[in-house]
N, C-alpha and C positions, 0 to 999 in steps of 0.2 A: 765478689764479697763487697757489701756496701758499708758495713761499718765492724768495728773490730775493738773494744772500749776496755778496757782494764783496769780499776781502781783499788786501792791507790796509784799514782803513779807519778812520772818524773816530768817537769819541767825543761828539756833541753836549753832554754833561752838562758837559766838561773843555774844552768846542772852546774860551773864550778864555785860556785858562790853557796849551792846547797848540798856539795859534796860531801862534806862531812857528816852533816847530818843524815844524809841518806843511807850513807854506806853502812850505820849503824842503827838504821829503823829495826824495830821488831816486825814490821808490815812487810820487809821485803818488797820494796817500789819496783826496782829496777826488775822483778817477776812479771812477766803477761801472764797473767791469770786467764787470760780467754783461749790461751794455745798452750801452756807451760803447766795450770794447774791444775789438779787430780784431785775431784771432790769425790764422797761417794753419795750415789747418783741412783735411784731404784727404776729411775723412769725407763734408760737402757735395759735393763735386764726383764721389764715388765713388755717392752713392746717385743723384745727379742722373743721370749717366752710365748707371746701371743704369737708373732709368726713361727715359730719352730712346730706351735699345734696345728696350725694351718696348712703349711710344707706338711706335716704328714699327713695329708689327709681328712686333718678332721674337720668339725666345722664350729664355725662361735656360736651356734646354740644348742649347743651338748650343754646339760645340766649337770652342776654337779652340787653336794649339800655345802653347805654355809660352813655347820662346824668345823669340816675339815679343810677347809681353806680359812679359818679364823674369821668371818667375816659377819657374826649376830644376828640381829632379826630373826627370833625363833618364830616369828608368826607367816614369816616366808623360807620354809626350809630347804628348797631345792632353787639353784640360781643359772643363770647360764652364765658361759665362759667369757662373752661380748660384757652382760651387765656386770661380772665379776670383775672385770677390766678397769670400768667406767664408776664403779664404786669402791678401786681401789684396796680390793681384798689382800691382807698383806701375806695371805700364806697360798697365794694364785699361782706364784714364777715356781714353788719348789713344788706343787703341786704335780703343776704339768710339765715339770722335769723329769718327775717319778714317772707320768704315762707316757710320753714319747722315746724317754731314755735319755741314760749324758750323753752318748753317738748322737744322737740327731741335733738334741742342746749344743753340741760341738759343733755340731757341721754352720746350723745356722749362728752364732754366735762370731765363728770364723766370717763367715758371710757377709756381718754387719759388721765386722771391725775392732766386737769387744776387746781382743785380746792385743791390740794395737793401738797407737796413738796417730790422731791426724796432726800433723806436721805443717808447718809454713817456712819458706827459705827462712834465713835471721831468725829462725826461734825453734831450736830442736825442743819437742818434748820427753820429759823426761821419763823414764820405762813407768810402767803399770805397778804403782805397790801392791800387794796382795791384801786379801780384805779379810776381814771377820766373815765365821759362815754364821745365819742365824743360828740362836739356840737353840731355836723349837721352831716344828715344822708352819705355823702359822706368823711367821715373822718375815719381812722382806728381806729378798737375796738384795745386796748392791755391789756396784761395780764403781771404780772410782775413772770418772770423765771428767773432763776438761767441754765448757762452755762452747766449744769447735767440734767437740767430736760428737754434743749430742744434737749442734747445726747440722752434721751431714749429715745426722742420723733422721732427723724431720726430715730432710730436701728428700732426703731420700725415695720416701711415701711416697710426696710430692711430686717425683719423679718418674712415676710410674715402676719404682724397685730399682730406678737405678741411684747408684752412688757417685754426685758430681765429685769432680776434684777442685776443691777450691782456692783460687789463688789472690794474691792481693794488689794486684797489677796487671792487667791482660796486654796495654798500649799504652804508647804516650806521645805526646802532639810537641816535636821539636820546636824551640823560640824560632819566632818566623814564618815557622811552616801551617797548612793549615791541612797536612793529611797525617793521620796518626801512624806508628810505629809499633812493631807487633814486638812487644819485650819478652815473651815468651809464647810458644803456640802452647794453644790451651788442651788439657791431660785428657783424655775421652772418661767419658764414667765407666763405673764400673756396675755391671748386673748384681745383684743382691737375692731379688727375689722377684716373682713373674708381678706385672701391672695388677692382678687380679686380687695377690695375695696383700699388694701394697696400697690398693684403693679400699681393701675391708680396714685393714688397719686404721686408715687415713678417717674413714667413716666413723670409725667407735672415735680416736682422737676428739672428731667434730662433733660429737654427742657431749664430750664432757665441758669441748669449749663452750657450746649454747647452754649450758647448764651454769659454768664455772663465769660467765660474762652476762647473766640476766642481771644482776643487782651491781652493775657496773656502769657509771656513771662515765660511758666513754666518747671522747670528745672529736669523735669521726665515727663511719658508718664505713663496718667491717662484711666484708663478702666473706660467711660461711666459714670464721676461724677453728682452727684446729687447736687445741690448747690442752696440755698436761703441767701439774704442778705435783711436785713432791716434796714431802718433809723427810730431812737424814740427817743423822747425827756425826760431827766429827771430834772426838772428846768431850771438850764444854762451848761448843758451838754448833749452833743448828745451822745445816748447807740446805737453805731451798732451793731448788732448780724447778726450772719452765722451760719447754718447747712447745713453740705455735707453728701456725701456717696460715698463711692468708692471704688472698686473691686481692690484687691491688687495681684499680681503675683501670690504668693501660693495663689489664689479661694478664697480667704476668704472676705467680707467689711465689713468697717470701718465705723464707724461714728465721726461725729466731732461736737463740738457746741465754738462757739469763742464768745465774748463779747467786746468790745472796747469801754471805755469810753474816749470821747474828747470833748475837747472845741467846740462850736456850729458852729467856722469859721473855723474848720480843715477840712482843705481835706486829704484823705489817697483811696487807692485802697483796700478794704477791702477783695473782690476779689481775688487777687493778692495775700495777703497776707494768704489769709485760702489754696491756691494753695499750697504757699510755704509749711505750715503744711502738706497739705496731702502727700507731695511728703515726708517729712522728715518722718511719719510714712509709708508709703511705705519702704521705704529705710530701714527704724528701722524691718519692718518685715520681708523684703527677708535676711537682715542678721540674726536673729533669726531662 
């Protein structure tokens, strides 16, 4: 894990001199919102739903009609399940829960972690709230993640279906010494889903990134980003979340998961802004 950011937060250097104040924010500082907090999140249940129809069998160019997955353009009435993905049809996930089944929705769901929290030593998170179901069938299911759980969930792909274990420390280089020390041996991944089903995913992903980053003014050159953005409501604040993927100089990708909570009337480029991250971890790697 190369970085871990959670805002607001606390000052260690000033913590007793700003303890008062702190303890009684309405922001909850002393929360890691990247590992601790529970937004709800459609992006989860949208890629889970696409591989759950893939695991059975089917394939992302089954068509199926617009109206009933909510999604307009009566001048295009028949869509496939790949383009329905990639334009965000919000009644796509309860769709193709009806034709594969909740048993298989389960099976793969389990698979990818929905019904668990990804975890770091120092920061248990805290259990799964349960959510709203939509109220009509053309409305997006959401699951409520945490900024970590839907990083492993990008590596994932990435990973050719497997699910790393991410930690926040691998070694460390004693004063003096100049050979490192293994602070923990690192957790093997865990299989998800076969390499096959996790590079189509990964594919439609990269369709919407080249789509979602043409009118982006971004200030490095991105090898073949993968990129989802969602809008979700949590009472009177809108939770956007983003997961990317991206191939960095030295061969290696990254994953990212971002979270923004705003007032329901903001506009921001959410876009734009998970750009800028990947370019700054880019940047942070080829100097490393």
């Amino acid at each position: 894990m190369l970085a871990l950011v959670s805002q607001p937060s606390v000052d260690p250097a000033t913590l007793d001199a700003d303890w008062a104040r702190l303890v009684q924010s309405p922001d909850n500082p002393f929360v890691n919102r990247a590992v601790q907090g529970a937004y709800p999140s459609s992006i989860a249940e949208r890629i889970t739903a696409l591989a759950a129809w893939l695991v059975d069998g089917r394939t992302r160019d089954t068509t199926v009609e617009r109206t009933v997955i909510g999604c307009g353009r009566a001048d295009t009435p028949l869509i496939s399940i790949a383009d329905a993905f990639v334009e965000g049809c919000p009644g796509l996930t309860g769709w193709i829960t009806e034709q594969v089944g909740a048993t298989r929705m389960g099976e793969v769901r389990a698979l990818f972690g929905l019904d668990t929290r990804t975890s770091l030593p120092g920061f248990d998170a805290a259990p799964i709230p349960t959510t709203d179901q939509p109220e009509t069938a053309t409305q997006d299911i959401v699951s409520l993640r945490s900024p970590l759980d839907l990083a492993v969930m990008i590596a994932t792909l990435e990973n050719d279906g497997n699910a790393p274990a991410p930690s926040l420390l691998a070694s460390a280089r004693p004063p003096g010494k100049t050979e490192f020390v293994t602070i923990r041996p690192a957790e093997a991944s865990r299989a998800v889903v076969t390499s096959t089903i996790a590079r189509t995913l990964a594919s439609v992903l990269r369709r919407i990134g080249t789509a979602a980053l043409d009118d982006v003014n971004l200030p490095c050159t991105l090898q073949d980003p993968a990129l989802y953005v969602s809008s979700d409501r949590q009472g009177d604040t809108l939770v956007r979340s983003v997961i990317a993927a991206f191939a960095t100089e030295d061969g290696q990708t990254r994953a990212l998961a971002m979270i923004v909570e705003q007032q329901l009337d903001a506009e921001d480029d959410l876009a734009a802004r998970a750009a800028v991250l990947m370019c700054a971890v880019q940047d942070a790697a080829e100097r490393d």
